[in-house]
Biopython code that builds the backbone (N, CA, C, O; Angstrom):
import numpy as np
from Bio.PDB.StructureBuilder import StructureBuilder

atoms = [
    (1, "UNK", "N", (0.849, -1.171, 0.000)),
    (1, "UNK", "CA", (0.000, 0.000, 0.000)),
    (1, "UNK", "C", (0.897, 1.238, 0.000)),
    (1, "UNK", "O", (1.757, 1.375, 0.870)),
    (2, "UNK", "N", (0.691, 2.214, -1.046)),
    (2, "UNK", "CA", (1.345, 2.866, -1.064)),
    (2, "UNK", "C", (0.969, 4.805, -0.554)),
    (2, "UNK", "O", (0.288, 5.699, -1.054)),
    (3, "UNK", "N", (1.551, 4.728, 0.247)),
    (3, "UNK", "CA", (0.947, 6.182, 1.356)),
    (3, "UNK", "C", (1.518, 7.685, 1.079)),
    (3, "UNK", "O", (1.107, 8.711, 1.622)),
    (4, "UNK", "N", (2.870, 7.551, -0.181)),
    (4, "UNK", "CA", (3.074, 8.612, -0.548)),
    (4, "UNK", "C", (2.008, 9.841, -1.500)),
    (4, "UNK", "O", (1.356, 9.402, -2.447)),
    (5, "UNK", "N", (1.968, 10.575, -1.325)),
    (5, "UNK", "CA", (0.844, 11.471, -2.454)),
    (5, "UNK", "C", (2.035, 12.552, -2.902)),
    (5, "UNK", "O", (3.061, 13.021, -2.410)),
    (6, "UNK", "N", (1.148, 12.673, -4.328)),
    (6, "UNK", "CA", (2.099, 13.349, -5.148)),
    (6, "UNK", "C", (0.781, 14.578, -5.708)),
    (6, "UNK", "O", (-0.308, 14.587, -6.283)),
    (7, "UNK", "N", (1.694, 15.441, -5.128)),
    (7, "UNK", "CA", (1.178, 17.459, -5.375)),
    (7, "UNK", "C", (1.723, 18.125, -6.465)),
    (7, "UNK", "O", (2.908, 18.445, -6.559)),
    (8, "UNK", "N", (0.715, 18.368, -7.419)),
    (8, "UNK", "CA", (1.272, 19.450, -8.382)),
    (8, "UNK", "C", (0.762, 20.956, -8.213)),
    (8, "UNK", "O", (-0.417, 21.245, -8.009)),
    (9, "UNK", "N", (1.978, 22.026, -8.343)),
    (9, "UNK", "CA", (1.525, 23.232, -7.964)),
    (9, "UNK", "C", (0.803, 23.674, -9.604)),
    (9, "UNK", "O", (1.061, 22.831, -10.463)),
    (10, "UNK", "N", (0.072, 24.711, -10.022)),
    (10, "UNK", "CA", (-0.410, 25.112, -10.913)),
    (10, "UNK", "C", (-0.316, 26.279, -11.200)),
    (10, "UNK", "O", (-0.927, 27.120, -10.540)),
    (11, "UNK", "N", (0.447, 26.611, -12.219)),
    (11, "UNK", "CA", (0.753, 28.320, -12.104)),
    (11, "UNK", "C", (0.826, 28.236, -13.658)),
    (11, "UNK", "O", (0.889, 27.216, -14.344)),
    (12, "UNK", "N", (0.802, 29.613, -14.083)),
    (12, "UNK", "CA", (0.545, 30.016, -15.192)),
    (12, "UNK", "C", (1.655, 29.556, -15.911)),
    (12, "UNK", "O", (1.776, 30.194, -16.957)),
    (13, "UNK", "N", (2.761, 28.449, -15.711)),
    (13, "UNK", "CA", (3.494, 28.406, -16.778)),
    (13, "UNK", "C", (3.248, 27.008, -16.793)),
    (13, "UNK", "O", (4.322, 26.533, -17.164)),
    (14, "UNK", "N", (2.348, 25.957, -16.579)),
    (14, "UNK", "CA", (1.550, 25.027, -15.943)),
    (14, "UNK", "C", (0.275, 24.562, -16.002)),
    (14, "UNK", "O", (-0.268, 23.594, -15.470)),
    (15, "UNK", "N", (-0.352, 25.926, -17.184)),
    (15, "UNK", "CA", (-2.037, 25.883, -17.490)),
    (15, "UNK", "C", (-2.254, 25.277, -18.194)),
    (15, "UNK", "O", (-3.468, 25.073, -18.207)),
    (16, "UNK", "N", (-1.229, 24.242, -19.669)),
    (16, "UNK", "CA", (-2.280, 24.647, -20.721)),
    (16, "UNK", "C", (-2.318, 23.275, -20.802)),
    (16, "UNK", "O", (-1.398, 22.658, -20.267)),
    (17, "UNK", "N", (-3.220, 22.652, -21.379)),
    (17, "UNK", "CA", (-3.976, 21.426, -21.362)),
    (17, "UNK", "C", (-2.872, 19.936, -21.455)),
    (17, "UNK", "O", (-3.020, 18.845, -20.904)),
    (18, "UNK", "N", (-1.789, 20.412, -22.354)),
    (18, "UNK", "CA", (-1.043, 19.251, -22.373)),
    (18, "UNK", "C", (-0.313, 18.730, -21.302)),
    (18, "UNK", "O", (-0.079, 17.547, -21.052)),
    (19, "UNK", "N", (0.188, 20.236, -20.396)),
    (19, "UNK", "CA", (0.664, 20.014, -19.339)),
    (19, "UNK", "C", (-0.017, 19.529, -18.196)),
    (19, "UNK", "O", (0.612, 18.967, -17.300)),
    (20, "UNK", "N", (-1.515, 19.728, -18.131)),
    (20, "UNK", "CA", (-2.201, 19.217, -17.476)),
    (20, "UNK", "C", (-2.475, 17.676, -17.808)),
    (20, "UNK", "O", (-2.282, 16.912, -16.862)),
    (21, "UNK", "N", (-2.832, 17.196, -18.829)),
    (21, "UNK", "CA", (-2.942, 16.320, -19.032)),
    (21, "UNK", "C", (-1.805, 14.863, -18.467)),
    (21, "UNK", "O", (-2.053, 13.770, -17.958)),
    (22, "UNK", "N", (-0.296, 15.686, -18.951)),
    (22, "UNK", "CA", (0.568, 14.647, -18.267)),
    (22, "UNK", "C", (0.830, 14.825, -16.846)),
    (22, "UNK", "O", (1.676, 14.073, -16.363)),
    (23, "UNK", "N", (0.406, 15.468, -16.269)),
    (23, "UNK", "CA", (0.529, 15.500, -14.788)),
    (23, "UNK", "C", (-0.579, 14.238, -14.388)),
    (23, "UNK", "O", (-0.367, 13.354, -13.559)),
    (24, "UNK", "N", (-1.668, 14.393, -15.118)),
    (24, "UNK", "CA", (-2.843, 13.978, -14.621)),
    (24, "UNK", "C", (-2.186, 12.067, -14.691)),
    (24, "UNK", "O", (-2.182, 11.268, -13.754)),
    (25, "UNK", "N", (-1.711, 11.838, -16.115)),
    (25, "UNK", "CA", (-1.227, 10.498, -16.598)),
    (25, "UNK", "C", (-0.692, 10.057, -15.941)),
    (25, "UNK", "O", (-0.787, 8.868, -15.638)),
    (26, "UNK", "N", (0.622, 11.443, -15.143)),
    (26, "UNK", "CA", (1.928, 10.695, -13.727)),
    (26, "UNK", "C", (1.227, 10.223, -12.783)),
    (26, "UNK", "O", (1.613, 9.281, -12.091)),
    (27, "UNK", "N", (-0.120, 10.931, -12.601)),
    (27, "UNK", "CA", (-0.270, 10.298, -11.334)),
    (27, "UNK", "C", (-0.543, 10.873, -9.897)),
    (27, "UNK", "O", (-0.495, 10.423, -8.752)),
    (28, "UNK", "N", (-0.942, 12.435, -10.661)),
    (28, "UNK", "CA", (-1.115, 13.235, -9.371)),
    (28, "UNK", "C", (-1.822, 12.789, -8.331)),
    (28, "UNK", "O", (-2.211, 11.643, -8.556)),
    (29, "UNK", "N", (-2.257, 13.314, -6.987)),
    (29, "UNK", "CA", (-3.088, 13.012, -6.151)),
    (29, "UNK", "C", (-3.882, 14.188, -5.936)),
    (29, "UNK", "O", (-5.085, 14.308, -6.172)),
    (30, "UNK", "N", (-3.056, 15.088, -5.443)),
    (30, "UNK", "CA", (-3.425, 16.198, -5.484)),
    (30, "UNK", "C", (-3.231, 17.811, -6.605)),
    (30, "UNK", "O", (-2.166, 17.838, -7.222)),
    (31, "UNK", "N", (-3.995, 18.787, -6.786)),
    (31, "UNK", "CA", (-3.658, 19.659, -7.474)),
    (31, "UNK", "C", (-3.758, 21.149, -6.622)),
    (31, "UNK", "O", (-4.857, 21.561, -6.249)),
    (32, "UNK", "N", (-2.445, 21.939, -6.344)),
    (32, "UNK", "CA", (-2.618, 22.942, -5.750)),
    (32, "UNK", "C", (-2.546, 23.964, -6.800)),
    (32, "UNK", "O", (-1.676, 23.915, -7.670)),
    (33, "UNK", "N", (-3.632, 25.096, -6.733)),
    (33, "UNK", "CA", (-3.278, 26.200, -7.656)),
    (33, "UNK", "C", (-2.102, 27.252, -6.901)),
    (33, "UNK", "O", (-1.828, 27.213, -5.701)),
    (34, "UNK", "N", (-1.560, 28.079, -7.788)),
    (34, "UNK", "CA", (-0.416, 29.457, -6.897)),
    (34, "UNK", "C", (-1.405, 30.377, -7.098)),
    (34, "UNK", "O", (-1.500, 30.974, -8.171)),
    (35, "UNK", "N", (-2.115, 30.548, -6.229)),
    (35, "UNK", "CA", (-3.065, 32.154, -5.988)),
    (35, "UNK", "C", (-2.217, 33.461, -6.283)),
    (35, "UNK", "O", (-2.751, 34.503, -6.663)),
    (36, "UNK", "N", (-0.611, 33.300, -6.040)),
    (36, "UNK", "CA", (0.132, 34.749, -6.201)),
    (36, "UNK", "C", (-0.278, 35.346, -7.519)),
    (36, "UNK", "O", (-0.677, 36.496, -7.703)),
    (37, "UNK", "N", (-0.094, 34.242, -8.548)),
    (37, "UNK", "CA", (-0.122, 34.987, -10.485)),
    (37, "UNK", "C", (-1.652, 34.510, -10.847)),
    (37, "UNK", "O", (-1.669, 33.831, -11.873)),
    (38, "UNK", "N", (-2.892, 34.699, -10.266)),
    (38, "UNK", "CA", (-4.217, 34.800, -10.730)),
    (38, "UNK", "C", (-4.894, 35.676, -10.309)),
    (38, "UNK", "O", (-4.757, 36.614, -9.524)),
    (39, "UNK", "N", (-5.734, 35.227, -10.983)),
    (39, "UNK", "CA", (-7.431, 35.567, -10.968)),
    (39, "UNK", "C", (-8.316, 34.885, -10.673)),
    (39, "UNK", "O", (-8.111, 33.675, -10.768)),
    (40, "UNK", "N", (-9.635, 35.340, -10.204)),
    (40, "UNK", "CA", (-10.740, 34.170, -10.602)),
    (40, "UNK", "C", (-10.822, 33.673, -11.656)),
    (40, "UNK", "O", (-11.230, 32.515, -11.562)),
    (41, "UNK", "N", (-10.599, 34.035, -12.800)),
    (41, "UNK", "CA", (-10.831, 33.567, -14.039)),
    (41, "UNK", "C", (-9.739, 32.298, -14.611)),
    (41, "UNK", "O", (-9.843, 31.327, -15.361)),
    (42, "UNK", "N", (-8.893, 32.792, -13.965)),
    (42, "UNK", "CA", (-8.068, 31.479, -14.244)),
    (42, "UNK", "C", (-8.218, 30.455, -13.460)),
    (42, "UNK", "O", (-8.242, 29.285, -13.842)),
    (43, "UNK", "N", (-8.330, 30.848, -12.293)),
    (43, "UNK", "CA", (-8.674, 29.848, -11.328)),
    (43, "UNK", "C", (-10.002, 28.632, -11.758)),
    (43, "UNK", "O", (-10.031, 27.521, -11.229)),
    (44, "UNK", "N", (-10.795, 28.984, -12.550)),
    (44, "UNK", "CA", (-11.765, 28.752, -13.165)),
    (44, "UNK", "C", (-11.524, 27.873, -14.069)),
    (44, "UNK", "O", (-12.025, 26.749, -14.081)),
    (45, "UNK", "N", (-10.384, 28.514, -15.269)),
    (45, "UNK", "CA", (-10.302, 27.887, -16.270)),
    (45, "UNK", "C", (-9.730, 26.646, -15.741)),
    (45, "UNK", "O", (-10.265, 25.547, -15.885)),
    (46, "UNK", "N", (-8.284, 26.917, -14.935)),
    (46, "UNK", "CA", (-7.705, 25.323, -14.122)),
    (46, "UNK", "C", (-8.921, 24.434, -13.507)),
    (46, "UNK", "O", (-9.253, 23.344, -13.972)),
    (47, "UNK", "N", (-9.256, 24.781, -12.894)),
    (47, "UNK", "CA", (-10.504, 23.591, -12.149)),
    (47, "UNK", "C", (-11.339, 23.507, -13.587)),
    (47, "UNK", "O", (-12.453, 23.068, -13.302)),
    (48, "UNK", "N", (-11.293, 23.625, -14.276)),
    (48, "UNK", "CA", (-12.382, 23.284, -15.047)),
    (48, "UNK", "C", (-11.567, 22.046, -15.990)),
    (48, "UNK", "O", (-12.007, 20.936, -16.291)),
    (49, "UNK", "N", (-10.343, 22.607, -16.303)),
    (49, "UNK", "CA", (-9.739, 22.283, -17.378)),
    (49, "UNK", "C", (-9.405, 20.549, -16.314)),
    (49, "UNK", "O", (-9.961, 19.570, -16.810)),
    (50, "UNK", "N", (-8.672, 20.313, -15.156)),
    (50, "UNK", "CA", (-8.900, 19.222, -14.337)),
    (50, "UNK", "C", (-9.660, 18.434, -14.355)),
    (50, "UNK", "O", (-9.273, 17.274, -14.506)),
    (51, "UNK", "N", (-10.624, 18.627, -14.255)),
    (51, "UNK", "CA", (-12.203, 18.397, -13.941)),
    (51, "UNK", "C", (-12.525, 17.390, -15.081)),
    (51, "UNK", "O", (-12.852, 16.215, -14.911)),
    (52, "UNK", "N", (-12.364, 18.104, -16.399)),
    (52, "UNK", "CA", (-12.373, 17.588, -17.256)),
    (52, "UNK", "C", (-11.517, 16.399, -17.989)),
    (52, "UNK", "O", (-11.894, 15.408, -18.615)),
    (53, "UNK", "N", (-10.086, 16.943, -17.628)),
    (53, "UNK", "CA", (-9.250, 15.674, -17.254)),
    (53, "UNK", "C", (-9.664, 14.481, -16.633)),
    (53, "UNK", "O", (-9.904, 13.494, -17.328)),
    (54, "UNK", "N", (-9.786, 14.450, -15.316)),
    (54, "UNK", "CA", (-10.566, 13.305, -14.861)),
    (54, "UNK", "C", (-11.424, 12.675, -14.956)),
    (54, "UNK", "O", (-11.673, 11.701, -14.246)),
    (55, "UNK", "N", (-11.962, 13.018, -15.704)),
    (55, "UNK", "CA", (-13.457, 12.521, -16.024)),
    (55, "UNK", "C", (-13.244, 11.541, -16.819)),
    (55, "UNK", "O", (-13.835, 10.461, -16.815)),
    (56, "UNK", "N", (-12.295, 11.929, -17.608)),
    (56, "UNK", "CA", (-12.222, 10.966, -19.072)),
    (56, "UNK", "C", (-11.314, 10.049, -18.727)),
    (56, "UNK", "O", (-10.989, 9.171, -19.526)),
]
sb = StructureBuilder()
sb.init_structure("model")
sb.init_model(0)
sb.init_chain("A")
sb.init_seg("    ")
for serial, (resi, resn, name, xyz) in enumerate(atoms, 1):
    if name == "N":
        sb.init_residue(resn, " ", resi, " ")
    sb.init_atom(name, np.array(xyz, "f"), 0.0, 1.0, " ", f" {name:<3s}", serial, name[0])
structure = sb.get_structure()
């Protein structure tokens, strides 16, 4: 059983779908956004863009 978890931070050099995508493939557990370089709107687009990742 394996008890390590693996955190990816999410920052704007980190948004765009491909990069999300292979994070998602490694094996993340968790996804932290960096609140310093946003907005709501991005914040938005990431959880959405995730969201959607997982699903599929």
């Amino acid at each position: 059983m394996n008890k390590t978890k693996i955190i990816a931070t999410i920052g704007p050099s980190s948004n765009d779908i491909q990069t999300l995508k292979r994070l998602v493939q490694s094996g993340i557990d968790v996804v932290r956004i960096n609140l310093k370089h946003c907005d709501y709107k991005f914040c938005e687009d990431i959880i959405s863009k995730i969201k959607k990742l997982i699903q599929n």
